[in-house]
C-alpha positions in Angstrom: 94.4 107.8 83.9 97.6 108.8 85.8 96.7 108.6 90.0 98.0 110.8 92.7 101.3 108.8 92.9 102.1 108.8 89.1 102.1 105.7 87.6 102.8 103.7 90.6 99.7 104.2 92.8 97.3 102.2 94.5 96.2 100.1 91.8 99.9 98.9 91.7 101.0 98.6 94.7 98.3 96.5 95.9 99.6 94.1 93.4 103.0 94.9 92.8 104.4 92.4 95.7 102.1 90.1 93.5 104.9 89.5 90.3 106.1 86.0 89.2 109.1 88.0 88.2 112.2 86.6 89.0 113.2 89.5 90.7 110.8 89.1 93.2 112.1 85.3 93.6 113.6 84.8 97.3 116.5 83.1 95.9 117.0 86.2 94.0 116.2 88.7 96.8 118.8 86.8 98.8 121.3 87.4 96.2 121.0 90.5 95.6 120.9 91.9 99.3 124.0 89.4 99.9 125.6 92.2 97.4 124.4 95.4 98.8 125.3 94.2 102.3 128.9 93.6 101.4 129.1 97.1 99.5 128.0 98.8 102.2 130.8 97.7 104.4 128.7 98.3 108.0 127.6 101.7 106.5 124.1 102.5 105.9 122.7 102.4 102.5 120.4 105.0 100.3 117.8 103.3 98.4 116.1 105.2 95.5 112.7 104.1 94.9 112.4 102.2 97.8 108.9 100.8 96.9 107.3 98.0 99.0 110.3 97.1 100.4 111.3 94.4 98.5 115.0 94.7 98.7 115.4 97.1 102.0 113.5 95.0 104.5 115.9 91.8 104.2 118.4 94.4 103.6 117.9 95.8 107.2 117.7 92.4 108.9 120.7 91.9 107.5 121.7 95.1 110.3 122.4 97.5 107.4 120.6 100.9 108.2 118.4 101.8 105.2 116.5 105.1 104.3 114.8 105.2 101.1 113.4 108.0 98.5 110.4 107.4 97.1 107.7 109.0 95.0 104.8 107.2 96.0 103.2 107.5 99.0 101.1 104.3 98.6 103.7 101.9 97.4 105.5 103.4 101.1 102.1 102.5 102.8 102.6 99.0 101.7 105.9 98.7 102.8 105.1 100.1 106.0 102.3 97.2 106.5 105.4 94.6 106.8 107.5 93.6 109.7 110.1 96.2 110.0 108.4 98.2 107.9 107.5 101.3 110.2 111.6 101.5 111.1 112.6 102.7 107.7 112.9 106.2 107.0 111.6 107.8 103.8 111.3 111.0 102.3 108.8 111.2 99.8 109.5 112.9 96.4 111.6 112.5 92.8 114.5 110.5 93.9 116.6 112.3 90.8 116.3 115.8 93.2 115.3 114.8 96.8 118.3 115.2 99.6 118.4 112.9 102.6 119.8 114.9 105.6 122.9 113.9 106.3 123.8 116.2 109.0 123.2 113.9 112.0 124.0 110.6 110.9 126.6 111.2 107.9 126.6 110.3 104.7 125.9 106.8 103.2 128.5 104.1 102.2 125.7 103.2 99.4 122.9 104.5 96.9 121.3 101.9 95.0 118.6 101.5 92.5 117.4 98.0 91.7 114.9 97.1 88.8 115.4 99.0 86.0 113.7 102.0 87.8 116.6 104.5 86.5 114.5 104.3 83.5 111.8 105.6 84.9 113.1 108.7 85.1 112.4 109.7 81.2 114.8 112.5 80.2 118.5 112.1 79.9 118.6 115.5 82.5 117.0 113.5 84.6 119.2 110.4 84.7 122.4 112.9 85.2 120.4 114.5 88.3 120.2 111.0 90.0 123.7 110.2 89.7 125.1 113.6 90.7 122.1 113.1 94.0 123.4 109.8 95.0 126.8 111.2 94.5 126.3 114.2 96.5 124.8 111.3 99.5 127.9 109.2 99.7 131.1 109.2 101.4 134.1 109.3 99.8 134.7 105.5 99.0 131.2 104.7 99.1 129.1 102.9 96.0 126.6 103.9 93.3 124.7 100.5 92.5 122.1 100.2 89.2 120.8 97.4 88.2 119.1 97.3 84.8 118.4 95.9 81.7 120.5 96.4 78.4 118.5 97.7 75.8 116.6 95.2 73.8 117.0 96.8 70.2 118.1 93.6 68.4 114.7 91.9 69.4 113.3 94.6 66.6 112.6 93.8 63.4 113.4 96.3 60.4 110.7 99.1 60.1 109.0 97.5 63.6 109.4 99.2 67.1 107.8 96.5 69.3 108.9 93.8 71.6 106.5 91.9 73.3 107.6 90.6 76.5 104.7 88.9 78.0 102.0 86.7 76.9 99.2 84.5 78.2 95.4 83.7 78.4 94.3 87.1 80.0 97.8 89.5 80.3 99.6 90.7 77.8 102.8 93.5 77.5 104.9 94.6 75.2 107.4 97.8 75.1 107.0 100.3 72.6 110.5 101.9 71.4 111.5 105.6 69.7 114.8 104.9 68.4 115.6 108.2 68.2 115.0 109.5 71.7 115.4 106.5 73.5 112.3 106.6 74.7 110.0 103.7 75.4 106.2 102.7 76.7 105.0 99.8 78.1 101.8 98.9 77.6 99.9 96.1 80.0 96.8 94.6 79.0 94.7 92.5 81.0 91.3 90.5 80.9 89.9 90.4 84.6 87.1 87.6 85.9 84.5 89.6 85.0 85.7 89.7 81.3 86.5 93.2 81.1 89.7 94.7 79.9 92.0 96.9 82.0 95.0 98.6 80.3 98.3 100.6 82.0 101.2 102.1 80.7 104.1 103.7 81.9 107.0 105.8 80.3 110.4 105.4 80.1 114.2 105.9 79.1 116.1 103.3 77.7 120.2 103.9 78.6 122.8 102.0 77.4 126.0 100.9 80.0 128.5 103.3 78.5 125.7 106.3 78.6 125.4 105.6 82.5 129.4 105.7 82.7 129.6 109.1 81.0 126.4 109.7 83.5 128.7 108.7 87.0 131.8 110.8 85.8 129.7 113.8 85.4 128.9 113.1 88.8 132.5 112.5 90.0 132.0 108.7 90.1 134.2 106.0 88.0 133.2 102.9 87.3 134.8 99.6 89.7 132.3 96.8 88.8 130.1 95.4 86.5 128.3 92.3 86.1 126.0 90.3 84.3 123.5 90.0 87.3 123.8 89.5 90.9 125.9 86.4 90.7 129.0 88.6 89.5 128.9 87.1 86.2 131.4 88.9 83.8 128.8 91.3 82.0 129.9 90.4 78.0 127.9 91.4 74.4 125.2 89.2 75.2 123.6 90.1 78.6 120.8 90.9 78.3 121.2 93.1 81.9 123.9 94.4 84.1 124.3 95.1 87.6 127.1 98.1 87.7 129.2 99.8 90.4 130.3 102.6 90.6 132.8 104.3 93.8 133.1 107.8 95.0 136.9 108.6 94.7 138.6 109.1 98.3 140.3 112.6 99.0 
């Protein structure tokens, strides 16, 4: 069953700050907000799908001002349960269509989306909306920032369309791909105390690195970095992710 918040709602966000991930890794949260901070030059910064928090609190201790879209009004409640947390704006809503006044403060040195969460909007139209939104947010001179994975289609066997990407005594996952729409599902599985199963999925888009570059100069964006990860590692055929940039052309 899909909650009031999509497929992010309670349920999730009570657990969400939870992950083993990497991502969610301090050593990792450090990097990447070492990044952002740097990009933003002293500007304030746009986060879409702000979530918990996980990368705009340290980002604001840091002294960047952050705002943040987001779509789900209890993965916002969470964040604002932190330290710091009540300080960040948010507006509420689809992050592809949502403006940010700018009229008081100006526009943002930099938009970001961390996570893979561009996939979660599931229709290329989509996608282009986001990118021509943050672009329409920044400055000239300010940066675009995306950070996702790189499509795992070479994981798939011949006539097979799934890739399993977790497994263990009581949770399970694995991605469901359509080849010829790009889209994808993934579906968790888990065994709680009690024995009981619980299941979740959740939709969406898989985009390649060049489709996201066609994606930016529709929006009047060209592309200035990418990397393997948050380390600035030259991005090459084998990463398996990439953390891109790209700048809004001055005058």
């Amino acid at each position: 069953m899909v909650d009031d918040d999509g497929h992010f709602g309670e349920r999730v966000a009570e657990q969400y700050d939870e992950s083993s991930a990497p991502e969610f890794q301090e050593e990792t949260v450090e990097r990447t907000v070492d990044v952002l901070a740097e990009l933003a030059g002293g500007g304030r910064a746009l986060e879409l799908g702000i979530g918990t928090g996980r990368i705009a609190l340290p980002l604001a201790r840091r002294g960047v001002p952050v705002h943040g879209i987001e779509l789900s009004r209890a993965m916002v409640e969470h964040m604002r349960a932190k330290p710091g947390g009540e300080e960040i704006g948010v507006s509420i809503g689809d992050f592809a269509t949502v403006r940010v006044d700018t009229a008081a403060e100006g526009p943002f040195s930099l938009a970001f989306l961390v996570f893979n969460t561009i996939m979660n909007l599931t229709s290329q139209e989509a996608q282009v909306a986001c990118f021509r939104n943050a672009a329409e947010h920044l400055a000239p001179g300010g940066c675009f920032v995306i950070e996702v994975m790189v499509p795992e289609l070479r994981r798939i066997p011949a006539g097979q369309n799934i890739v399993p990407f977790r497994t263990g005594p009581t949770k399970w996952a694995y991605t469901v791909y359509n080849t010829a729409t790009q889209d994808a599902t993934c579906h968790y599985i888990e065994v709680t105390e009690d024995g009981r199963g619980e299941t979740r999925t959740i939709p969406f888009r898989y985009v390649w690195p060049a489709e996201l570059d066609l994606m930016a100069q529709l929006a009047g964006l060209r592309l200035r970095d990418r990397w393997d990860g948050w380390t600035r590692t030259p991005f090459t055929e084998n990463s398996a992710q990439h953390v891109s940039v790209w700048e809004k052309p001055i005058g």
